[in-house]
Each structure stands twice: as C-alpha cells, then as structure tokens.
N, C-alpha and C positions, 0 to 999 in steps of 0.2 A: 866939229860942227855937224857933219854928217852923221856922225854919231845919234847926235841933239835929234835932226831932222827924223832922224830915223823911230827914236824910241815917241816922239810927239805923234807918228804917223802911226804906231801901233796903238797905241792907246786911244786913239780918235778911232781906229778901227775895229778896237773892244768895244768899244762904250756903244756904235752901231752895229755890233752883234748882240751886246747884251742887251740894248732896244726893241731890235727886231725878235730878240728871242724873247723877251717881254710882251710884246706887240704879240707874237704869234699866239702864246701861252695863253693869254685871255681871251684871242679870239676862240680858240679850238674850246677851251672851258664855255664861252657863251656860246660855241653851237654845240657841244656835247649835251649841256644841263637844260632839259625841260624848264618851261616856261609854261606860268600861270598869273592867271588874274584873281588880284586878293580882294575878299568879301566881306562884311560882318551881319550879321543877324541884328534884327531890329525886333525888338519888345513890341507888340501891338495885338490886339482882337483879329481873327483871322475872318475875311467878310469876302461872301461872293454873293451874286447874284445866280440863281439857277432856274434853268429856263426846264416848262415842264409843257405838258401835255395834257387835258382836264375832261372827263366827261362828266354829263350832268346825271347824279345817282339820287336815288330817291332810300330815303332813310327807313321808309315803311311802307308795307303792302297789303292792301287790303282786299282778299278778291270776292267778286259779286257772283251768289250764283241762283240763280231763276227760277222759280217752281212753274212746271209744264204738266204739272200732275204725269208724270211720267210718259208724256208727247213729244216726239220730235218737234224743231223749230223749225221757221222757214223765216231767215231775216229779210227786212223788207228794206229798212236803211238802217244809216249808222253817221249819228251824226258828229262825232269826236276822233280824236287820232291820239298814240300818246305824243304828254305833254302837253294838254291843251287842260287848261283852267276851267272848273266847272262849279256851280255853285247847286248847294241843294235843291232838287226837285229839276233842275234839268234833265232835257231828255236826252239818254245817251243812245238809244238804240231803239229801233221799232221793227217788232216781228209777229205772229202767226204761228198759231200751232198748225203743223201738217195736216193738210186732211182732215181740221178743224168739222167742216160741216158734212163730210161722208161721217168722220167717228161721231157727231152727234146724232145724226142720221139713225147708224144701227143702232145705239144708244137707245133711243126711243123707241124705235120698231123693238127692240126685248126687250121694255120695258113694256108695252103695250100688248106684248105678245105674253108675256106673267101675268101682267095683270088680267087680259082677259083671263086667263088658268086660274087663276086664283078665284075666279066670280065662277068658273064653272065649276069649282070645286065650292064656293060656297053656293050653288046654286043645286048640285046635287046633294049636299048632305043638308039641305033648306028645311029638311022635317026634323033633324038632330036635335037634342036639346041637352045640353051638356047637365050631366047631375054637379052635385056638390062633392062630389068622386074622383066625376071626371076633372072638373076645374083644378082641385088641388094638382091630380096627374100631371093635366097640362102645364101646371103654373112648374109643378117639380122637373119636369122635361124640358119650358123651355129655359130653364135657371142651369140647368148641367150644361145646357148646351152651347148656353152663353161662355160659363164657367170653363168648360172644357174648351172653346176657340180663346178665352184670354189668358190661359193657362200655356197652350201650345203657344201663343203672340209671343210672352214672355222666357219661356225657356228658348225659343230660335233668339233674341236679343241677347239671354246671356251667354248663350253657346257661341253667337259671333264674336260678342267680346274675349270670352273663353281662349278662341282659337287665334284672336288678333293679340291676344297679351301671352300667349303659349303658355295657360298657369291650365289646373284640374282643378276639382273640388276633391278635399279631402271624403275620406273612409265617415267622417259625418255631413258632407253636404258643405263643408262650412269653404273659404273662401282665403286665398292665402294673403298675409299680411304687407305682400310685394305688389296686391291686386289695385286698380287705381278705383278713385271713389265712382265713376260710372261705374265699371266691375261691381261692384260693393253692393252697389241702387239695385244694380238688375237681379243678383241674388238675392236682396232680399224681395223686390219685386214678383219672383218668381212662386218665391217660395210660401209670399202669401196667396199668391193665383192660386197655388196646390191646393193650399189650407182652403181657401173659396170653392175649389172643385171637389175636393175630398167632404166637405158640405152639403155641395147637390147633388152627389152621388148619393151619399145617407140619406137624404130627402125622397132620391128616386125611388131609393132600395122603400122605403116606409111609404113610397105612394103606388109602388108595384104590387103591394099586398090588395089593393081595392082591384073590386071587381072591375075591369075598364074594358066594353067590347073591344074585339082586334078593329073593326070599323070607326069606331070614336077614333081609338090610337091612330089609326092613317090619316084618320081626314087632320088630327091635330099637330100632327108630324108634318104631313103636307103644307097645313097651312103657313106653321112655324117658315120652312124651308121658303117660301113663294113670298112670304111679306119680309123675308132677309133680304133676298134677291133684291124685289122693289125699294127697298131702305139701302142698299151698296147702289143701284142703279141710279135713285137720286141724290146719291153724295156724289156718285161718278159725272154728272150732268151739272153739277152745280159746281163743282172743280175746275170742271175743264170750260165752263163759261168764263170764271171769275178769271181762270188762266189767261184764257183770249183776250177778255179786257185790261187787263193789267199789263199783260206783254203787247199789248199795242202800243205803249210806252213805256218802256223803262227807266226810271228817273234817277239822279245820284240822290242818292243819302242825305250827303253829308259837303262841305265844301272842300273840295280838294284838286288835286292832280291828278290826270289819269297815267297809269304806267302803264298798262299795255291792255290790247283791245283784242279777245279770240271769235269775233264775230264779222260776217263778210255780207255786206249785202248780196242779197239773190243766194247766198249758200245757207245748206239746212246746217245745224249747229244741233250738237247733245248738250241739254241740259246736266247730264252729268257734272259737266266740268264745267270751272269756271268761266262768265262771260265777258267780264274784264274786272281788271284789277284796279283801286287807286291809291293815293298814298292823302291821308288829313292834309289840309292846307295849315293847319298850327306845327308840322313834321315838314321843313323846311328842304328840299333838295340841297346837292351839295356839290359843288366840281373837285369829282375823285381824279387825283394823280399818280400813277404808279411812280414810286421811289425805290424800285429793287436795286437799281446800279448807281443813285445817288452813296456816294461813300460817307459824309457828312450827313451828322445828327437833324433831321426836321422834323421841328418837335410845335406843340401847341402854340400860339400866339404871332409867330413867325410872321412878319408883313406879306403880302402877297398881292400882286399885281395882274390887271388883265385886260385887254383892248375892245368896246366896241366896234360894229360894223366900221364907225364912221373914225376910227380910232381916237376916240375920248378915253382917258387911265382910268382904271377905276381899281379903288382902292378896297383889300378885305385883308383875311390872316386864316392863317391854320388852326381847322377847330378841332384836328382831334387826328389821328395818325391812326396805323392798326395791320392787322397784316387776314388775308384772304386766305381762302380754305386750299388755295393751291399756293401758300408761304409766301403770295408776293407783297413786297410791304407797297402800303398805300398812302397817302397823306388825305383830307376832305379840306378844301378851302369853301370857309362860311358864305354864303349869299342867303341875304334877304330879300322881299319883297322888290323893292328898291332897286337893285342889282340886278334882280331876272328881270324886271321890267326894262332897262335901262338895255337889258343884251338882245330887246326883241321879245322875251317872255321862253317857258318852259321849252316850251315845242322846236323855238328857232335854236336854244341850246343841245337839245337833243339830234341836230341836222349834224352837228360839224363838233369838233373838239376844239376844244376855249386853249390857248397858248396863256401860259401863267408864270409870271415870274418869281419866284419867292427868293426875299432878302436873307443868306443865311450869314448870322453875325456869332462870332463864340463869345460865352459866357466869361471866358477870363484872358489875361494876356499870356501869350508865347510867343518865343523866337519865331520870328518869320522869318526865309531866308529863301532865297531863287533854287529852284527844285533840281538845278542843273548843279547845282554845289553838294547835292543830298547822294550818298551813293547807296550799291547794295539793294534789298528788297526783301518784300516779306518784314516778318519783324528784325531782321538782320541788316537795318540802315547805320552809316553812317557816314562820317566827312572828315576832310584832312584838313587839320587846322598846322597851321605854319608856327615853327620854334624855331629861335636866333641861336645860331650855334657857334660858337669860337673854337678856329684852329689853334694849334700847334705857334703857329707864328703871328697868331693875333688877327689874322681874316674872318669877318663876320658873314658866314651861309645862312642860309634860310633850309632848314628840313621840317619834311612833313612826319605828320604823328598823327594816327589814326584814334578817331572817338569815338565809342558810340550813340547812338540819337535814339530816340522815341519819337516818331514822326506819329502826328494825331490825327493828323489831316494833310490831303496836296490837293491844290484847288487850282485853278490856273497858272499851274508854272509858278505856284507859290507853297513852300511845306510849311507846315507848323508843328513846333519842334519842342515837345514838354521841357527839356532842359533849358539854362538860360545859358546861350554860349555865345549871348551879346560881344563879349567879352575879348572873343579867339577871332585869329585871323582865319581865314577859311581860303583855301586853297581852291580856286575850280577853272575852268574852260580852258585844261592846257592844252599845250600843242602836242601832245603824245601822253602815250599813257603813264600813270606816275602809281606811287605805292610807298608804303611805309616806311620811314626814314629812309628816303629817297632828298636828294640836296637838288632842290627846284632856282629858278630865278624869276624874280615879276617881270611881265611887259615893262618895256618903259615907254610907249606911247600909249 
C-alpha cells in the first residue's frame, strides 16, 4: 500500500516538474525573441499637401530710359513705387535738367557771340564778290568737309562695334561672317562715307587748280566754320528745350506693372541708365516658389492654394516649373487679374511672401506603407517581411527575410514603394533590433 502511495506521489511530482519546466521554457523563449508589430502596404496614389513660400515675379522687363540730350537730371517727384498698376500716358516721374537755364544761358551768349563773328566777317569781306571760280571752290570745300566729318561719324561707329564684338576687317576691308547684322550696316555705311569723301576730295583736287585768292579761301573757310557752329548751336538749344519739356513728365508707354523705379525725388539721376523698368500688363506676374528641398515631382497643373488678408481660399495651379541661373528649381503658380486684385493688387504682394499650398497627387498607384517599416537609405532601402517557419517537432515560428524596395517618394511618415508587396507581412516597430532570419514574435496586445 505504501508502496502504491509512494509511486502516485512521484508521478504527481513529475508531471509538476514537467509543468513548470514547460511553463519556464516558454516563458524564457518569449522574453529571449524580439517582438514586432506586423504591417501590410496598401495599393493607392501617394498625395500630400506641401506648404511653400511665394514671391511675386514678374515674367518680363522692360526698362525706360530718358533723352536729357546728354544733361544731368534733377528729379523733382516720382509718382509710382514697384508694383503699382499704371496705364498708358501716366505720369511716372517729373524732373529738370541741371542747370537747365545757366546751360541755356551760355548757349545763347556763343551763339550770339558767332553770330555777331560771322556779320563781322561778312561785314569786312562786304566789297568780295565771289567769281564763278570761287563758287565752285567753295561749293568743293564745303562738300569735303561735310564728307570728311561723315566719313570720321562712321568709322568711330564701326570701330566701336569692332571692338565690342572683338572681330578685325580682313586684308580686304571686308567683315567676318560671325559679324552681327549692325556690324554688317556699319561697314558698309562706312565704306560708302569713304566712297563720298574720296569724291570731294577729287572735286577739291579739280577746284584747286582755279585761280582762288588766299583772302576769298579765308573769308569762305571762315565762313563755312562760324555758320557749322550756329547750325550745332541751334540743334543744341532746341534739344535741350524739347528735353526740359518732356521730362517735366514722363509718362508710361504702354499699360503695365512697374518693376522697379531708379529715380529718387530731390536726387540728380544719369540718364545713362535706366529710369525705371516695367513689365506689359498682357505678361501676367507670377508667385515664384523655390522647390529645391521638395523631394517630390511638381510639375504643371498641380492645384495650388493661397489665403487672403482676411483669409478667404483662393484657388490657382502651377504654370510652369524651371530651375535659376544659381540651379535652384522653382515652380510659378498662375495669378490673374482677379487674383492680384483679390490679394490687395501687385504692390501689396510684393510687401510680404504669399504662403501656398500645393496638392501633390502621383500619377499611378504604389504600395504605400508607414516609413518606420522602410529600412536602410540612399538607394539601398529595404524591409523585413515575416515567413512561417516549421520546426523539427511541428512548431510554427515566424522569421524575418529581408527585401529589397524602390522607395519613389517618403512624404509624411508615408513611403511609396514601386514594388507591390501589398502581399507580405512586413515586420517593424520592435522592441530591439532584429535582422535577417532572425525568429521574431507579434505583440499580442
């Protein structure tokens, strides 16, 4: 009987060892084996919305620049700023030549001062009586002398071109084929001046044979020189009036935008340079975005979004992408008429940069999948998808088995993954780190 009691007591005493050594064995396996939470990729169009930055750019530039008949200005106002809307014949600016009425002043005084010269010279040779000698003479003297100052006009014209395109004339004069068609004009311009003056030179030569006292030749030489003078002196006076009046306003053209303005009232300004620039009102401005660190494609048509003052949505799209002379890419979202009036108009956009949204949508579907499941970097991504593995004794494990991926885009904690591995269990956010055919187990809460 004892016997009985005894082999009952061992066997109750196996079967609680082989329990607890059951019991322990799984527990130590679930705290040895990594734990992961399992994932699958979903088929869809990868969409975000991206939040950008916008200034307002102007497509085209036109700059204005002023004849002063080569007078300094003295601006007296200025009535535009850029960005402001202007219509043709508007006044943009009101100035004065420097020293407008001192330079007309000595203007007239040598002018008055030749001309009297010239009546004393016609006043002393008053008994002269030019032969039919003399007349040819003079006619041949003053035809050279015309010839030879349009002759010299012409070759400084082609010689600056010359030296601004860094070409020579050939061993015949002639003009190289790289020359541009101004080049082109002015050589042959020249070279007919030659032909003209190499004319009244032969003319000379054949009117220097006539008897012509040295006293005719002065007084006709004189005279020639004193009525040039009077004929420059009243182109000078009549320039620089029509200047005065016309730059007492300067009016736009044409209807457009102004883009920028190099004139300051009360400051003197060179006509040299331009006095301000504008852009056609038919050449639409545009809010330029710099996209150098958007990683995703924005391309034409793309929806785009942007808030007035009083935050009202208003609705446009991308017209057109491109990249700057310093490689940075850009995008231009379209505004019309409508739109810049609605933000305030040109001017109040050019104060401050417009916040834009643009919807970016892809063109086809891919796996989408949480960017925390995506490993790796560079073009070297990939992700651990879960395979059921049978033991030896018929226990079903879970091991991981590394894929590779084509990631096309990561937008918010979201990749898009050219493969379709819809399909695969995808291993991610364990509790330690894991790796290839490594035997994991899932959360179970």
């Amino acid at each position: 009987m004892n016997t009985k009691k005894f082999a009952i007591r061992g066997l109750v005493i196996l079967a609680v060892v082989v329990a607890l050594c059951m019991f322990f064995s799984g527990t130590i396996r679930t705290i040895a084996t990594a734990k992961v939470r399992i994932t699958r990729a979903q088929q869809g169009k990868m969409r975000q919305q991206i939040s950008l930055s916008g200034e307002l750019t102007f497509l085209e530039e036109e700059e204005v620049f002023v004849d002063a008949s080569g007078q300094s200005l003295q601006v007296t106002k200025v009535n535009v700023l850029p960005g402001y809307q202007v219509a043709a014949g508007d006044v943009i600016f009101e100035a004065e030549i420097a020293d407008y009425e001192k330079t007309m002043s000595d203007k007239r005084a040598e002018y008055e001062s030749s001309y009297m010269e010239l009546m004393d010279l016609e006043q002393a040779n008053g008994s002269t009586r030019l032969s039919r000698t003399d007349t040819l003479w003079a006619e041949a003297y003053y035809a050279l002398s015309d010839a030879t100052q349009a002759a010299l006009e012409k070759q400084i014209a082609m010689e600056t071109l010359l030296a601004y395109e860094n070409l020579d004339l050939d061993e015949t004069g002639a003009v190289p084929e790289t020359a541009s068609d101004e080049l082109k004009q002015a050589v042959d311009d020249w070279n007919a001046a030659k032909a003209s003056q190499a004319e009244a030179e032969e003319a000379m030569q054949q009117a220097s044979r006539y008897s012509v006292p040295e006293a005719t030749r002065t007084y006709i030489t004189q005279r020639k020189e004193l009525n040039d003078k009077l004929a420059q002196l009243e182109s000078d006076m009549l320039a620089l009036s029509v200047a005065q009046k016309e730059l007492g306003a300067v009016r736009a053209p044409v209807d457009g935008y102004i883009v920028s303005v190099d004139v300051k009232k009360g400051e003197s300004f060179d006509p040299s340079g331009a006095a301000y620039s504008y852009c056609p009102l038919e050449t639409l401005p545009v809010l330029r975005a710099d996209i150098s660190d958007i990683e995703v494609n924005i391309s034409s048509g793309m929806a785009a979004t942007f808030s007035t003052s009083r935050g009202r949505e208003l609705e446009s799209e991308v017209a057109s992408t491109g990249v700057t002379v310093d490689g940075n890419r850009y995008a231009d979202i379209a505004l019309d008429e409508g739109l810049i009036d609605d933000m305030g108009g040109a001017y109040s956009l050019l104060q401050n940069a417009t916040n834009i949204t643009i919807e970016y949508r892809a063109q086809t579907n891919t796996s989408l999948i949480a960017s925390s499941a995506v490993r790796g970097s560079g073009d070297e991504r990939y992700v651990y998808i879960i395979r059921q593995q049978q033991s030896t004794f018929g226990a079903m494990s879970m091991v991981t088995e590394k894929l590779a991926v084509t990631v096309l885009a990561e937008i918010d904690g979201v990749c898009s993954i050219a493969e379709d591995i819809s399909y695969y269990d995808i291993a991610y956010m364990e509790d330690r780190p894991i790796s290839e055919n490594m035997t994991v187990m899932q959360y179970t809460n």
